[in-house]
N, C-alpha and C positions, 0 to 999 in steps of 0.2 A: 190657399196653400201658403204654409210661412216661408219666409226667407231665412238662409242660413243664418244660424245662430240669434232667431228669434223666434217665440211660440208666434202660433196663428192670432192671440190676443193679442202680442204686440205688436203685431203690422197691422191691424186694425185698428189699434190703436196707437196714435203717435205719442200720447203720456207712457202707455206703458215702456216704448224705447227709451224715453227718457230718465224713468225711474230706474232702467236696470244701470243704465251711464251712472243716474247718480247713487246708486248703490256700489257699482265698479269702482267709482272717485273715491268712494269715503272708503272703500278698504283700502284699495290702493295709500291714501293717507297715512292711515293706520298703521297699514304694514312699515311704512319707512322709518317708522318713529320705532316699535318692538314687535315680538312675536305676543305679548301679553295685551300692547292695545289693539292688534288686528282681533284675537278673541275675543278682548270686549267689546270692537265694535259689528263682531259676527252677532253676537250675543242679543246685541241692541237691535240687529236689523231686522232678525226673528223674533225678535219678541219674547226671546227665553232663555237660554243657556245654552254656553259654549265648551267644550272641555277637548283640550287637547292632548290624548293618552296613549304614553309609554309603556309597552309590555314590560319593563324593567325600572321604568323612575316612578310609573301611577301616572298622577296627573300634573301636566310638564305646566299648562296655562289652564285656569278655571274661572271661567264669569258667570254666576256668583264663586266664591268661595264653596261655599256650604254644596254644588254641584260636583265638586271633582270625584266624591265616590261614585255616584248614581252614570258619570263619564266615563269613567276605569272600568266599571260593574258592566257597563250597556257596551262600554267596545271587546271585551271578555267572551261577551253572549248576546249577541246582536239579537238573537230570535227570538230572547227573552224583553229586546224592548224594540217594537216595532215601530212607535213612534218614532223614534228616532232618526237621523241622517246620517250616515257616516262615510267617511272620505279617508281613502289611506294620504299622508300626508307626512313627508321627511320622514322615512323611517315609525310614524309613530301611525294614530288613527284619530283624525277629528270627526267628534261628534257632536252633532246639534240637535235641543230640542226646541224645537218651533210650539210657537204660541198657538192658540187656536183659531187664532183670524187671519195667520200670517196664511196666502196662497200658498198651495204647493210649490208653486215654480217658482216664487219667490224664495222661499226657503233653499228649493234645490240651487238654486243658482250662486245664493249666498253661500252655502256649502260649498261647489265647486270651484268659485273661485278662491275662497279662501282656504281651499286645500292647494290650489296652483301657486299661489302667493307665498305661502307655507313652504312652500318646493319651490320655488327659489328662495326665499332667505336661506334653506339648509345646503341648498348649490353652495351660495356664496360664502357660508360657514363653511362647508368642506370646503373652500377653496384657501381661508386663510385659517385650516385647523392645521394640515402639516406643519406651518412655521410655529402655531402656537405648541404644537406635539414637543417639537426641538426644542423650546423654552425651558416648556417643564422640564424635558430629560436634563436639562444643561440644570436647572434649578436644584433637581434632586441630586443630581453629583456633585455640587456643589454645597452642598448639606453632607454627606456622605465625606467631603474630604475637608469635614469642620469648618468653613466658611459659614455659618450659623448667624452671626450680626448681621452680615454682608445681606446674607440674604432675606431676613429677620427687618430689617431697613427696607428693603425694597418691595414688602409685600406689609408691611406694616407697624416697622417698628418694637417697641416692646409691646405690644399688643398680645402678638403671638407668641407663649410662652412653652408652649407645650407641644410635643408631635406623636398622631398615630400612625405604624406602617404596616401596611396591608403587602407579601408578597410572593403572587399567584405565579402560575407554571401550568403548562399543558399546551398539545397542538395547535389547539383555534383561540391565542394569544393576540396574533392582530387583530381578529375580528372582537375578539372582549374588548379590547382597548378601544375602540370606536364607540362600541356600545356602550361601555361603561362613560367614557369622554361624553356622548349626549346625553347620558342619563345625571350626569353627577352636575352638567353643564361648567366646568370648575373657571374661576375667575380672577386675576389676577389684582382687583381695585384694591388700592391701598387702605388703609384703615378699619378692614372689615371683620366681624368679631372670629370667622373661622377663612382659612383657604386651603385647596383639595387640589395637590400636585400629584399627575398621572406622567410617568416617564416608562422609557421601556429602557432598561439594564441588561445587556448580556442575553437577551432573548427573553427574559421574564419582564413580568407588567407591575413596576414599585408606583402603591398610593400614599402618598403621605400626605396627612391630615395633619396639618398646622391648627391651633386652638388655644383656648385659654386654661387648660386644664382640663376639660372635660370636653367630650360631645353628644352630641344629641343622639348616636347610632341612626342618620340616616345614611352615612358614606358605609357603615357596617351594612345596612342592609342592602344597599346597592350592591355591594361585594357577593356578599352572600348569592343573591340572586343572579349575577353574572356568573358566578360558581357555575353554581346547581345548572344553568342553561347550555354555559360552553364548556362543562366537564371540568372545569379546574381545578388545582388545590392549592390552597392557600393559608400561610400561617401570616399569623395578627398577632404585634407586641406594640404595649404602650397602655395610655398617657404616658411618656417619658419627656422630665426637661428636653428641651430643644438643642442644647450641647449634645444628649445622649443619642442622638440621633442616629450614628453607626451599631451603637449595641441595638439601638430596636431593630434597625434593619437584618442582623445578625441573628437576633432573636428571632424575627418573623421567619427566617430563612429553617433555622432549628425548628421552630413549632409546625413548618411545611412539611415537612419530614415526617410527622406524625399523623397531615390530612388521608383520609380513605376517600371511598364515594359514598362512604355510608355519613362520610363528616367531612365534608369538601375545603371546612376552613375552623382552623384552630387558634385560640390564644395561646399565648406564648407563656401565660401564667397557667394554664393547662396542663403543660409539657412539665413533665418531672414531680408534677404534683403526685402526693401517694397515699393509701390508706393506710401503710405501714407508718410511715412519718409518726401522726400523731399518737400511735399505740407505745414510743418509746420512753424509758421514762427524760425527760425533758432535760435536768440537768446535766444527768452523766453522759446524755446523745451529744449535747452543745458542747461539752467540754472540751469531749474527745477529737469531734471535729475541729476544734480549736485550736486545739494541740497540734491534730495530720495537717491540719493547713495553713500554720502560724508561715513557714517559709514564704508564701506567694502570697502575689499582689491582688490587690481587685482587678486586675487584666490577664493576668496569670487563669485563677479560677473561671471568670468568661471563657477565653479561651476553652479552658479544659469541658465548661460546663457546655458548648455549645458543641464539642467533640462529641461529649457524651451523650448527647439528645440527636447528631445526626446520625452517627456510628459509625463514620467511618472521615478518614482524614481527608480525603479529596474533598468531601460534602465539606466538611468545616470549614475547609480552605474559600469555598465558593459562599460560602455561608460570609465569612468574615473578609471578604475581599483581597483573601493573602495565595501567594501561590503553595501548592499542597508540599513543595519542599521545604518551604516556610516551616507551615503546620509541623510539619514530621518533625524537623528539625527543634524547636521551641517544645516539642512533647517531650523528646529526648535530654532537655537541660530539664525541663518539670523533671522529669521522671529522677535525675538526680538530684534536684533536689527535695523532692519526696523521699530518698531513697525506698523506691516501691517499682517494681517492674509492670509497668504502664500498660504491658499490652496481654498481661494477665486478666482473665476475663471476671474470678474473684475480684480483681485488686481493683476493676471499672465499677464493679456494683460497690464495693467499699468505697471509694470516692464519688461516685453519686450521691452515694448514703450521705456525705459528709459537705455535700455542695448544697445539699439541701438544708440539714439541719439549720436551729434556729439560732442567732445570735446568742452568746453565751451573756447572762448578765454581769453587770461592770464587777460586783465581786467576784461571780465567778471566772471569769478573766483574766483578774488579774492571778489569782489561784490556779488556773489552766495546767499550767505544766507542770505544777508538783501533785497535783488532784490526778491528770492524767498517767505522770511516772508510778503511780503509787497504783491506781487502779491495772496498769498493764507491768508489773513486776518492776524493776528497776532500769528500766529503758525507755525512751519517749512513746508514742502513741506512734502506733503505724497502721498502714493500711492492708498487711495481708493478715491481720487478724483483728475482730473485732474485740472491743473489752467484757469482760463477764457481767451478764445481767443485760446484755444488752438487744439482742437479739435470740434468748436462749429462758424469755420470760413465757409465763403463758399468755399473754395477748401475743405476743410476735409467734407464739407455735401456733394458735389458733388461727390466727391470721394465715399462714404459711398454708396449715392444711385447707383451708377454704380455697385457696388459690388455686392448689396444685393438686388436691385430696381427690383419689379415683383415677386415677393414672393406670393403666394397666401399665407392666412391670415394663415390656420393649417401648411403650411408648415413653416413660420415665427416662430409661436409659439413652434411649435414639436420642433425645431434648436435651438432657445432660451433656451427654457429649455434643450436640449439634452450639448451643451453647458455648460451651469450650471454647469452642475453633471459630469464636464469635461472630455465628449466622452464618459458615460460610460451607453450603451441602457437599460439595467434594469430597474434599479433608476429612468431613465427621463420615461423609459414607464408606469412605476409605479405610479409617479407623475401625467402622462396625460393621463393615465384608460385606455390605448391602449393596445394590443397584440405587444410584443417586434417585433415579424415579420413587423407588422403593420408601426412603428417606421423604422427599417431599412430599406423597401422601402418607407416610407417619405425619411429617410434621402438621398438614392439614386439620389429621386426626386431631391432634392435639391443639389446634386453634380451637376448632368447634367445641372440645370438651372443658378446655378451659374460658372460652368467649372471650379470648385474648386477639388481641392482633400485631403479631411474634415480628412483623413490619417495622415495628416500634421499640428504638434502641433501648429507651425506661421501661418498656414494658419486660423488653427480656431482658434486662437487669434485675428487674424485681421479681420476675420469675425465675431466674439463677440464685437469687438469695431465699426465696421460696423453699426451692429443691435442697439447699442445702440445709434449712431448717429443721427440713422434715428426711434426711437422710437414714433410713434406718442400715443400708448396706454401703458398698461402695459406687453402687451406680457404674458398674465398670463396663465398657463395652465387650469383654470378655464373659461377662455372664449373660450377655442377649440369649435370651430363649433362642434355641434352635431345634429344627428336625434334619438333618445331612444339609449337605452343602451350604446356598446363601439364604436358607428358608427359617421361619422361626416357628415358633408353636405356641398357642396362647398355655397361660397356669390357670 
C-alpha cells in the first residue's frame, strides 16, 4: 500500500521519491523566476509541450512556440485530444503533451503541480493587481486632462506617439475588466514599442493603447472577444496623436452609441460614414459646407459632431466629459452663431451633412463665399435649405428611394413624424392619435423593412433626408389612413 502522496512505485522505491522532490525543486525554481520558464520547464520534464491557455488571450505561455494552437485547440475540446493533460490553472487551462516514454505518473504529477504553482503566482498577481488597477485609472485621467508628456515620459518617452481608445459599457463591467487585465497582461516597462492602459471611468472600462502609430489588432481582438462574452458595447477611435487623446475618448463614446449585439464594437470612423456622401457632386457639397461652417472652430464642429452621432445632449455631455448644461448651453451660442435653429430635426440632418463633407480645395476656398452666395440667391449658405443640384440629382433620388422605397403609406408618415420629434414616441404618437404601443411596433415594422437600426442617430438622419427626397405628398399626420376612431386601414 502507498503512502500519502506517493504511488505504490515510489515507496518501493526510494529513487522514485527522490525524483518527484527533484522534479518539485526545478519547478518550484522555475516558477520564481516567471510564468514562461515554469512552462518551459513543465515542457522539459515531460518531454514534450507545455501551453498555457486563455479562453480570451489563446495561448498566455507556449514551449515550443509552434505548440500554442494544437494548446488553445486541445483546451477547447479536450475529447478531441486525449492524449493530452489538462489542469484548470489561474483562471486559464494548462495543458501538457507528454512524450512517449515519459510515465504516466510522471506526467500527472508534472501537471499538477505546475497547475498549483500557476495558482499561486495568480494569488499573488491578484494581490498587487488592485493597486496596479488604481495606476492605470489615475494614468488614463491623466491623459484625458492633457497631461500627455507627463505621461508620455513615464511610460516611455517619445517612443509612444500615438493612442487607441477602446470604451465599453454594460452590467458585467467588473468582471471584463479582470478578464480583459489577464488577458491583455498590460505592463508598465519603460521603453517598450506598445503600452495598454485599462482604467475604469464613471462606471465604464477606458483601454487606451499607447503606440507608435499603428498596432498590431491584438488589444482589438482582445476587446472584441470580451465583447461578445460579457455582453458589451463598445465604440473604438483612433490611431490619433497622443495630444488628441480627449477627442478619441469622446469619439469612442459617440461610436458606442451606435454598438448593437449584432455589432457589440464600433469604429468611430464608422459612425457617420454614408453612402450618400460620395453620390454628391464633390465641389458644390464642399463648398457649401464651407460656407454653413466657416463661423466655428475645430472644437466648435466636434462638439456639434459628437452631439450629432449620440442624439441627445446628456449622452454628448458624458461622451465629452462636460456637464449636459454645459452641452446645452454652447449648442445654444452654436445655434447663433449658425443662425439655424439647432434643435430642428431638418436643420441636424443639414449639419451632419455638412460635418461630413470633404475639405474644400485651396481654390475653392478661397472662392467659398461668393461661389456659395451666388449658388443660394443673394445670402450666405444656411442650413435649413439645401443649395440646387445638391440633393435633388438623380444619384441622390435613387439613393433615397432604395433606402426608404416600399414604405407602406402609415408607416411613412408614423417615421416622418416620429422623426420630427427626434426619436421621441410620445410626442409623435400624440401627434398621430395612436397608442404609443401602436407607434413602436410601427416603428419596428419599419426597422425590419428598411434593415436599419432607427437606435442610431446618423442612421435616422439619413433616413430623415431620405424621406424628404422622396416626398411626393406632405407626409402629414392628418392624412394617416384611418377606419373610426385610433385605427387605421391599410391602401
Amino acid at each position: 500500500m502507498s503512502t500519502t502522496g506517493t504511488t505504490g512505485h515510489e515507496a518501493a522505491c526510494p529513487g522514485g521519491a527522490r525524483h518527484a522532490r527533484e522534479t518539485t525543486d526545478r519547478l518550484l525554481r522555475a516558477a520564481t523566476r516567471s510564468g514562461a520558464h515554469l512552462i518551459a520547464e513543465a515542457a522539459l520534464l515531460v518531454q514534450g509541450w507545455a501551453v498555457l491557455a486563455d479562453p480570451i488571450a489563446g495561448a498566455v505561455y507556449s514551449t515550443p512556440a509552434a505548440a500554442a494552437a494544437d494548446g488553445v485547440h486541445a483546451a477547447a475540446d479536450p475529447y478531441e485530444h486525449p492524449h493530452c493533460l489538462q489542469r484548470p490553472a489561474a483562471g486559464a487551462v494548462l495543458v501538457l503533451a507528454p512524450g512517449p516514454t515519459v510515465p504516466p505518473e510522471q506526467a500527472a504529477r508534472v501537471a499538477t503541480t505546475t497547475a498549483a504553482l500557476l495558482e499561486v503566482r495568480g494569488q499573488r498577481a491578484a494581490e498587487l493587481r488592485g493597486e496596479q488597477m488604481r495606476l492605470h485609472t489615475t494614468l488614463v485621467g491623466l491623459l484625458l486632462a492633457g497631461h500627455t508628456t507627463a505621461v508620455a515620459d513615464t511610460l516611455g518617452g517619445n517612443r509612444l506617439t500615438h493612442v487607441t481608445v477602446y470604451r465599453l459599457t454594460g452590467a458585467d463591467v467588473p468582471t471584463a475588466h479582470q478578464v480583459l487585465w489577464r488577458a491583455v497582461r498590460p505592463s508598465l516597462a519603460p521603453h517598450a514599442e506598445a503600452c495598454t492602459l485599462l482604467g475604469r471611468l464613471d462606471g465604464e472600462l477606458v483601454v487606451a493603447e499607447l503606440h507608435r502609430g499603428g498596432d498590431d489588432g491584438r488589444v482589438l481582438r482582445l476587446v472584441s472577444r470580451v465583447s461578445e462574452r460579457h455582453h458589451l458595447l463598445a465604440g473604438m477611435a483612433g490611431p490619433l496623436p497622443l495630444a488628441e487623446m480627449p477627442t478619441a475618448h469622446s469619439d469612442a463614446a459617440a461610436a458606442r452609441h451606435s454598438a448593437t449585439a449584432d455589432r457589440r464594437i464600433v469604429p468611430a470612423d464608422a459612425v457617420g460614414t454614408s453612402r450618400l456622401t460620395p453620390l454628391l457632386p464633390t465641389a458644390a457639397y464642399a463648398r457649401w459646407a464651407g460656407s454653413v461652417l466657416r463661423p466655428l472652430t475645430a472644437a466648435h464642429q466636434h462638439l456639434l459632431l459628437v452631439w450629432l452621432r449620440t442624439g441627445s445632449k446628456p449622452r454628448a455631455a458624458t461622451a465629452l466629459g462636460l456637464s449636459a448644461g454645459t452641452v446645452r448651453a454652447r449648442i445654444r451660442e452654436l445655434s447663433r452663431l449658425l443662425r439655424a435653429d439647432l434643435e430642428d430635426a431638418t436643420v441636424q440632418a443639414h449639419l451632419l451633412l455638412a460635418l461630413r463633407a470633404p475639405a474644400p480645395a485651396p481654390a475653392d476656398d478661397a472662392d467659398a463665399d461668393a461661389d456659395a452666395d451666388s449658388e443660394n440667391g443673394n445670402g450666405p449658405a444656411r442650413l435649413e435649405t439645401l443649395p440646387a443640384g445638391l440633393l435633388d440629382s438623380e444619384a441622390a433620388r435613387s439613393w433615397a428611394r432604395g433606402l426608404v422605397g416600399g414604405l407602406e403609406p402609415h408607416l411613412r408618415i408614423a417615421l416622418t413624424c416620429w422623426l420630427g420629434h427626434h426619436a421621441r414616441t410620445a410626442p409623435a404618437a400624440a401627434e398621430l392619435h395612436v397608442h404609443r404601443t401602436t407607434l413602436a411596433n410601427w416603428l419596428t415594422q419599419c426597422a425590419e423593412h428598411l434593415a436599419q437600426n432607427l437606435g442610431d442617430a446618423t442612421v435616422r438622419a439619413e433616413i430623415h433626408l431620405a424621406l424628404r427626397a422622396t416626398r411626393t405628398g406632405p407626409d402629414d399626420p392628418a392624412a394617416l389612413p384611418r377606419r373610426g376612431g385610433r385605427t387605421y386601414r391599410r391602401l
